[in-house]
C-alpha positions as CSV (number, residue, x, y, z in Angstrom):
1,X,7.1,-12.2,44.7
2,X,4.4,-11.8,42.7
3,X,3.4,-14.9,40.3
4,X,2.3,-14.4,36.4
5,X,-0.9,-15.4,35.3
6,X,-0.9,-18.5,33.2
7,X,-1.5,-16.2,29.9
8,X,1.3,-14.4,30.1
9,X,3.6,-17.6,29.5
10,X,2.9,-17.4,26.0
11,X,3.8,-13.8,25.7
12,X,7.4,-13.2,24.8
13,X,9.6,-10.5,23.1
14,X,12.4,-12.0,24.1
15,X,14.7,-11.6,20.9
16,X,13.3,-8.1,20.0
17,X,14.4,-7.3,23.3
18,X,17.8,-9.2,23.3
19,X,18.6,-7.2,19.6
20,X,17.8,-4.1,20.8
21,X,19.8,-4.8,24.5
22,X,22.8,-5.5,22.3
23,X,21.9,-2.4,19.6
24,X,21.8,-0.1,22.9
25,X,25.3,-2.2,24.1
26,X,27.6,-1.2,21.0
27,X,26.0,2.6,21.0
28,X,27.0,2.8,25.1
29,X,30.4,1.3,23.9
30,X,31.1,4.1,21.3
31,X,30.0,2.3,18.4
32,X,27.7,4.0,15.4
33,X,25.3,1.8,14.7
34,X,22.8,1.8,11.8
35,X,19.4,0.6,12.9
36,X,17.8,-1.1,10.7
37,X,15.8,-3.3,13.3
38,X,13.1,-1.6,14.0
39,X,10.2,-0.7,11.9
40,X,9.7,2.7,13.1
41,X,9.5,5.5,10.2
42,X,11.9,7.8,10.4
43,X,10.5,10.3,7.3
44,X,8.1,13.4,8.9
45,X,4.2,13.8,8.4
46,X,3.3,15.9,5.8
47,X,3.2,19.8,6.4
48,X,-0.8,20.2,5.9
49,X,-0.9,17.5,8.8
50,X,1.7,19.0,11.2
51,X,-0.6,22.0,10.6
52,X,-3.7,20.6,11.1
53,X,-2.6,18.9,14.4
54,X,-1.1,22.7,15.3
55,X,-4.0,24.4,15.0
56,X,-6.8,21.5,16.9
57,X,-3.8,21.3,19.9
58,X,-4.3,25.5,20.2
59,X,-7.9,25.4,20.8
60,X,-8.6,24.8,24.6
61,X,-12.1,22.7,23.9
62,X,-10.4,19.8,21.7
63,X,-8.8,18.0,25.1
64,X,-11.6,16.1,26.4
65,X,-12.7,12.3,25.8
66,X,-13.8,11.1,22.7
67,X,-16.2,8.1,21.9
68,X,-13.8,5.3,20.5
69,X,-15.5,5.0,17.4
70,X,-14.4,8.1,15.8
71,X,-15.9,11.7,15.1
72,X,-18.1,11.1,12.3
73,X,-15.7,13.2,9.6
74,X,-12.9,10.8,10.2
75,X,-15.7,8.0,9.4
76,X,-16.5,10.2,5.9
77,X,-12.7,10.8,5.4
78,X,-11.7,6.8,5.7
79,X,-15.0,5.6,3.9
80,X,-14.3,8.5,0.7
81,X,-10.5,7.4,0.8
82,X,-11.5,3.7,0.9
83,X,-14.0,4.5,-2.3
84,X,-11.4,6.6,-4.2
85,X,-8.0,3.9,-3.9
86,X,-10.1,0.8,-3.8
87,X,-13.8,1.4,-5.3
88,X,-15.0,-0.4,-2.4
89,X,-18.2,1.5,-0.8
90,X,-18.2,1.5,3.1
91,X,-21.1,2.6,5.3
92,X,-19.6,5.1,7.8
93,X,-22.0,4.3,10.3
94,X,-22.0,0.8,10.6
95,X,-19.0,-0.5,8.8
96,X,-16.2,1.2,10.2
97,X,-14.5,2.1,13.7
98,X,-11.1,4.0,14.7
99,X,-8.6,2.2,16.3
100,X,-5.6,3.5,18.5
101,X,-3.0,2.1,16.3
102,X,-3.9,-0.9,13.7
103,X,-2.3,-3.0,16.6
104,X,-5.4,-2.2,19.0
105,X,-7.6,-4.0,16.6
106,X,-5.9,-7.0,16.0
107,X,-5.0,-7.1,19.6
108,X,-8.5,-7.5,20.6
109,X,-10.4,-9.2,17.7
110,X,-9.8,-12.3,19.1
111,X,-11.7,-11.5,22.6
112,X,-14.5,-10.9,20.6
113,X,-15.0,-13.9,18.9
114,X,-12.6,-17.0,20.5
115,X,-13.7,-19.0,23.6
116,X,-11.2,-21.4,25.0
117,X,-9.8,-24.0,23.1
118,X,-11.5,-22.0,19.6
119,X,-8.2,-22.3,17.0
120,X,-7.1,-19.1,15.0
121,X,-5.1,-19.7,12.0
122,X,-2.0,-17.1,12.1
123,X,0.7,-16.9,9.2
124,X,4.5,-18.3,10.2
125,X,6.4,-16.2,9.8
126,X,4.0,-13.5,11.5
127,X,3.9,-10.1,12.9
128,X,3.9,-11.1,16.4
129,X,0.6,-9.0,17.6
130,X,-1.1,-11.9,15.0
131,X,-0.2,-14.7,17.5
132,X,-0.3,-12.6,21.0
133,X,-4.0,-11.7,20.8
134,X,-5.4,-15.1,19.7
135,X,-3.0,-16.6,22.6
136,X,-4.7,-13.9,25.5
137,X,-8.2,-14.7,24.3
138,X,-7.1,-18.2,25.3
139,X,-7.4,-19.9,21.9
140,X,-4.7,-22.7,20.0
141,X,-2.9,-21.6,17.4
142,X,-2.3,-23.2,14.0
143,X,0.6,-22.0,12.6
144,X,-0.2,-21.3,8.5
145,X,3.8,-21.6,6.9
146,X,4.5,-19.5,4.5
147,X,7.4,-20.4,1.9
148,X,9.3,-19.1,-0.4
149,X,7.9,-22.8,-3.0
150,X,4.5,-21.5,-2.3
151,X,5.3,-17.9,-2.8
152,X,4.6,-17.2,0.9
153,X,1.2,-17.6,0.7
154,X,-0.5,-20.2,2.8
155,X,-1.5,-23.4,1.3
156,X,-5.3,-23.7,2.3
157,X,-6.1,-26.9,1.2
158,X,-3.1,-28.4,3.5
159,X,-5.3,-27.3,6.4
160,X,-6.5,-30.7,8.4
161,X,-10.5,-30.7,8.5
162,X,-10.7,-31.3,12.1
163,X,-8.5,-27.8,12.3
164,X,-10.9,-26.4,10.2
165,X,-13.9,-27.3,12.5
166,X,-12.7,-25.2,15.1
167,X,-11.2,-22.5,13.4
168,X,-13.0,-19.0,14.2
169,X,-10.6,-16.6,12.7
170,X,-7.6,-16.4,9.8
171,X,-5.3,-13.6,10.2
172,X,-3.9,-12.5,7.1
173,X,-1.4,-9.8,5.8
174,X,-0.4,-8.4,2.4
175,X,2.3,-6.3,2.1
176,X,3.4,-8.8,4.4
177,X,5.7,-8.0,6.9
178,X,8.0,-9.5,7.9
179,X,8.1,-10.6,4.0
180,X,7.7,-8.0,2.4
181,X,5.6,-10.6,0.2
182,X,2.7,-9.6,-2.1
183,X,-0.9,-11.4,-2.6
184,X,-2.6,-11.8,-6.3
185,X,-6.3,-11.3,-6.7
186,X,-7.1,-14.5,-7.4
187,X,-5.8,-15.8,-4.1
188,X,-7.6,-13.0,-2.3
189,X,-10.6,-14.7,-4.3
190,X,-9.8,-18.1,-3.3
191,X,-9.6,-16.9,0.6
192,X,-13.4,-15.5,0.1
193,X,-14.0,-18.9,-0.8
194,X,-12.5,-21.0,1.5
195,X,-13.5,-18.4,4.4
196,X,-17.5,-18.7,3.5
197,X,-17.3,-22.7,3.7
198,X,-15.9,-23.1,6.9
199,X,-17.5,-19.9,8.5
200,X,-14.0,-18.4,9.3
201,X,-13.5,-14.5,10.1
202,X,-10.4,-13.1,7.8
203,X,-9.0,-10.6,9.5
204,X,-6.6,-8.9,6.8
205,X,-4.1,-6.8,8.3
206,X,-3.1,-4.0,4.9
207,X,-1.3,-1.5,6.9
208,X,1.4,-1.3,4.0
209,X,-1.1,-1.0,1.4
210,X,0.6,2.0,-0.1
211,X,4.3,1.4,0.4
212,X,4.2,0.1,-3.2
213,X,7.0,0.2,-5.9
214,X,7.5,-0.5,-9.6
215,X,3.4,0.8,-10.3
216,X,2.3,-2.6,-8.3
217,X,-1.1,-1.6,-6.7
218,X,-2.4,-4.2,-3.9
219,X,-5.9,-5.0,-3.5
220,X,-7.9,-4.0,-0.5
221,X,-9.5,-7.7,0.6
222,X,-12.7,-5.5,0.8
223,X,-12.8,-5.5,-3.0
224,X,-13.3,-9.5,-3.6
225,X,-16.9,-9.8,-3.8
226,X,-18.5,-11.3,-1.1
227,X,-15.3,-10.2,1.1
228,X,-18.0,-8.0,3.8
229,X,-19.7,-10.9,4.4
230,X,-16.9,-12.8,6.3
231,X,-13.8,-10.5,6.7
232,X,-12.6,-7.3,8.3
233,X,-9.5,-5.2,7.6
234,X,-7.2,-3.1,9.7
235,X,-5.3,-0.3,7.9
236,X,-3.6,2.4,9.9
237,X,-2.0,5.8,9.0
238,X,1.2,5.2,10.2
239,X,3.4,4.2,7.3
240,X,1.4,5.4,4.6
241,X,1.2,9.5,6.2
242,X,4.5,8.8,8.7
243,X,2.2,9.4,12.0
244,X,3.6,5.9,13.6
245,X,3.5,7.3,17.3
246,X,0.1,9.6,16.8
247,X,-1.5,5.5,16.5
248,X,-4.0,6.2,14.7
249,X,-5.9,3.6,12.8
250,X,-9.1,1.8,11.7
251,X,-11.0,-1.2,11.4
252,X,-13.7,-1.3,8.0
253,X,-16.0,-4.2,6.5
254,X,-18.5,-7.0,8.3
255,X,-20.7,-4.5,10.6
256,X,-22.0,-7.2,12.6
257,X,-17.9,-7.6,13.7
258,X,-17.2,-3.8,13.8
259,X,-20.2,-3.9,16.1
260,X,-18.2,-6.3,18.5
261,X,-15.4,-5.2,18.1
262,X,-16.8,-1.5,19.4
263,X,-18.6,-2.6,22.2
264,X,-15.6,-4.6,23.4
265,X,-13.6,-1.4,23.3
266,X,-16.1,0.8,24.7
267,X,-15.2,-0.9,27.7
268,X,-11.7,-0.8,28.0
269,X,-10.6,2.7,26.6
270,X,-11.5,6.0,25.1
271,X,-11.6,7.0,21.5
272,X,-8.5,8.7,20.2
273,X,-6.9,12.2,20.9
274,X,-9.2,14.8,18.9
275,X,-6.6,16.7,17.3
276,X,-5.1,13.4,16.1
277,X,-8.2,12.8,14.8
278,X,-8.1,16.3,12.6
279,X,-4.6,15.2,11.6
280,X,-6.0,12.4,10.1
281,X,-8.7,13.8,8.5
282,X,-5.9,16.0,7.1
283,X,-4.4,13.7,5.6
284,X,-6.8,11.3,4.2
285,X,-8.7,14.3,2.5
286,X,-5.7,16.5,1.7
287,X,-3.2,16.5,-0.6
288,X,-1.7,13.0,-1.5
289,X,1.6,14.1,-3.4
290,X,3.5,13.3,-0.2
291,X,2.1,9.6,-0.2
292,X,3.7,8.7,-3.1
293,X,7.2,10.6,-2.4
294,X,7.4,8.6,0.5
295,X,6.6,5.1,-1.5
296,X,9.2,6.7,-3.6
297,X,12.0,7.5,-1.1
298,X,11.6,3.6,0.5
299,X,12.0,2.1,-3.4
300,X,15.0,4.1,-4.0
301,X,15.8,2.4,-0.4
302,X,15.0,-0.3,-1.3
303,X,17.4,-0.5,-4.6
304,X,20.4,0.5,-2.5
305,X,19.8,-2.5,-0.1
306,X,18.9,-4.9,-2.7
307,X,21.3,-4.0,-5.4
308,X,23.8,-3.7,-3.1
309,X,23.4,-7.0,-1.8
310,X,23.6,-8.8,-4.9
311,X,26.7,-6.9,-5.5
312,X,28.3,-8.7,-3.4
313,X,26.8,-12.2,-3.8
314,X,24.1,-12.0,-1.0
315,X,21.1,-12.7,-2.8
316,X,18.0,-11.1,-2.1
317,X,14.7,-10.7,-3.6
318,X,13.5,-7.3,-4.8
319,X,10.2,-6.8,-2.9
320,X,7.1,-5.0,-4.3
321,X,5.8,-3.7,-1.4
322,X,6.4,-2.9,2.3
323,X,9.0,-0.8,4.3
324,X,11.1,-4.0,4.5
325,X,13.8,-6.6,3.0
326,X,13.3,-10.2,3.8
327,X,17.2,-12.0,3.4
328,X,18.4,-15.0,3.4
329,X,21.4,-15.4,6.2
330,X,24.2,-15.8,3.8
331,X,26.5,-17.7,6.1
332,X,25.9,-20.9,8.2
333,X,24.8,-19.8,11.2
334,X,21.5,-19.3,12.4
335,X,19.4,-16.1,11.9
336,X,20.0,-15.3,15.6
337,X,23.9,-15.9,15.3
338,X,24.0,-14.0,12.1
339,X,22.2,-11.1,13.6
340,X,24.8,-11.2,16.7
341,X,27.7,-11.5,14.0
342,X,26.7,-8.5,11.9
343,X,25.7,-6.3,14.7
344,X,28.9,-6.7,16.2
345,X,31.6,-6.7,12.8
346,X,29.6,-4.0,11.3
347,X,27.5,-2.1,13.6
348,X,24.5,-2.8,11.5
349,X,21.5,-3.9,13.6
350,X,18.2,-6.3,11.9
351,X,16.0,-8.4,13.1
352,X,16.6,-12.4,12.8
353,X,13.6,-14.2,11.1
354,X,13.1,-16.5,14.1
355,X,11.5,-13.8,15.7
356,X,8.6,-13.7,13.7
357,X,7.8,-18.0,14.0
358,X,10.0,-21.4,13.2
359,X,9.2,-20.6,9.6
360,X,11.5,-17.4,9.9
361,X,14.7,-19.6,10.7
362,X,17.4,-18.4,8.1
363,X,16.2,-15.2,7.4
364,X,16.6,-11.5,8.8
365,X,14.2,-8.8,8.1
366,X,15.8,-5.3,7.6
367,X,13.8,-2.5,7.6
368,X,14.1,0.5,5.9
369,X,14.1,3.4,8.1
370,X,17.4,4.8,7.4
371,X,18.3,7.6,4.8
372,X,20.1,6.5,1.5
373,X,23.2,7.9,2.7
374,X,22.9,5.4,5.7
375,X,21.9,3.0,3.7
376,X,24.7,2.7,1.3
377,X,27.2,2.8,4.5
378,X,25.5,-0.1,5.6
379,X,26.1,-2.2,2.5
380,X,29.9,-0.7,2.6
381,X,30.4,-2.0,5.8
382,X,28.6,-5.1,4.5
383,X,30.9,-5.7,1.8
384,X,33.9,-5.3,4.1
385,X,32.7,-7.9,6.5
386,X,31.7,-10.5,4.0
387,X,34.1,-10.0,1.2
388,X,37.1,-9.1,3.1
């Protein structure tokens, strides 16, 4: 019997993995279940990417290893994309690095930067990655809540000083997910701020920066003045384009960190798959019609979900941004209970809150990755249930 290492006590995808046992239980049983757990896109890639991908796969040179930084057109193409969406200028050279999957960034930022007993300040609730990499890299977390009184945002100046002291690193993440929650300007602004005084790294997660609905348009972090000078942000191509399982993403800003960050992965992997890295390049310099038809597609999802809900007397919020729907449990039982409840009465599957942090409790996130028609079964099923 083979014993863990201390680190991996911390590590735990326990309720993800319980959901999806049960998901995988009523299917095996006969049951149709609509999955609306995991985050996973179900919409296709564009065709000019598909194409692009086609044609790099035929040619017989394109299959050896790549340096993990990225061939310097992707640089061009995420540093002319990053100029025309956010006017913020980016140095391809210096100030920017590929990434296999957003996730491989914020997975190893922390190992970079965090000795032992070094605190990184994570939002709760939290993608879980946020919380996973500090906790490897052996540092303590301090759990940032975010509230619906506060507008799920973090309140800075509740932040003890001692905390403070030994903070390296603030993860951050607008579109949120599990949220779905947006961040004004002026916060962004007061995050520069605070950052620069106590010589904290942001790291600002923005991978749903162009889900967007109702003409809202986020700011890239990277746009605050003085932003390079203490933050980084990972984006990732695979909600905006639909290339989820080609994990393909990036890292841009504070080229001392990118620096770090690249020699750290020099030494544990490879850049990314070449033709993926045409694909990419596709898309970020192609045509960018099928962007916003698939922003499009997840409002009108959105509207079903929401609308639907409030039909019925389970209030939710209409979210600007994000592939996802953050509700409140409408009965009395916990998020975990609910989700076991629902699953089971109406073969729709989500995610309870508690998964993402304590701060989740009460909540389920439901993602959007179903078609309308699915969607609107859901709610009918829904309605059944809870207004019998």
């Amino acid at each position: 019997m083979f014993e863990q290492a201390n680190r991996m006590h911390s590590l735990t995808s326990a309720i993800f993995t319980q959901v999806d046992d049960m998901r995988k239980a009523e299917v095996a049983a006969g049951k149709d279940v609509i999955t609306l757990s995991i985050g996973s896109p179900d919409m296709a890639p564009a065709p000019h990417i598909v194409e692009a991908l086609k044609d790099s796969i035929d040619c017989c040179f394109n299959y050896g290893y790549t340096l993990s930084k990225g061939v310097p057109d992707l640089l061009h193409a995420i540093a002319s994309w990053y100029r025309t969406k956010f006017d913020v200028e980016l140095n391809p050279e210096t100030e920017i690095h590929s990434l296999i999957g957003s996730q491989d960034g914020l997975a190893h930022i922390s190992l970079c930067l965090v000795n032992p007993g070094d605190i990184v300040l994570v939002p709760d609730p939290g993608y879980p990655i946020f919380s996973a990499g500090p906790l490897v890299a052996g540092a303590e977390l301090y759990r940032m809540p975010l509230t619906p009184a506060n507008n799920y945002l973090p309140d800075l100046a509740a932040i003890d000083e001692e905390i403070l002291k030994r903070a390296k690193i603030m993860i951050l993440n607008y579109p949120n997910n599990p949220l779905a929650a947006t961040a004004p300007r002026s916060f962004l602004e007061q995050v520069v701020k605070f950052a620069k005084c106590h010589n904290i790294l942001v790291c600002y997660d923005f991978a749903y920066s162009d889900l967007v609905f109702d003409g809202y348009r986020p700011d890239s972090f990277l746009s605050i003045p003085g932003a390079k000078d203490i933050a980084i942000e990972f984006n990732s191509l695979s909600k905006t384009y639909n290339m989820a399982g080609c994990r393909v993403g990036y890292v841009v800003g504070n080229a001392q960190i990118i620096s770090l960050l690249g020699r750290l992965k020099s030494n544990f992997d490879y850049g990314i798959f070449y033709p993926l890295q045409q694909a990419a390049i596709a898309a970020l310099t192609g045509p960018q019609n099928c962007v916003s038809e698939t922003a499009a597609s997840y409002q009108r999802r959105r509207d079903i979900i929401v609308d639907g809900f409030n039909e019925i007397g389970w209030q939710v919020d209409r979210p600007k941004a994000s592939m996802y729907v953050w509700a409140p449990v409408p009965t009395k039982e916990s998020s975990f209970e609910f989700t076991v409840s629902l699953l089971k009465n109406t073969g729709v599957a989500v995610i309870p809150g508690s998964a993402f942090g304590a701060c989740g409790e009460g909540y389920v996130r439901i993602a959007l990755v179903q078609s309308e028609e699915r969607l609107v079964e859901a709610v009918t099923r829904i309605k059944k249930w809870l207004k019998p």
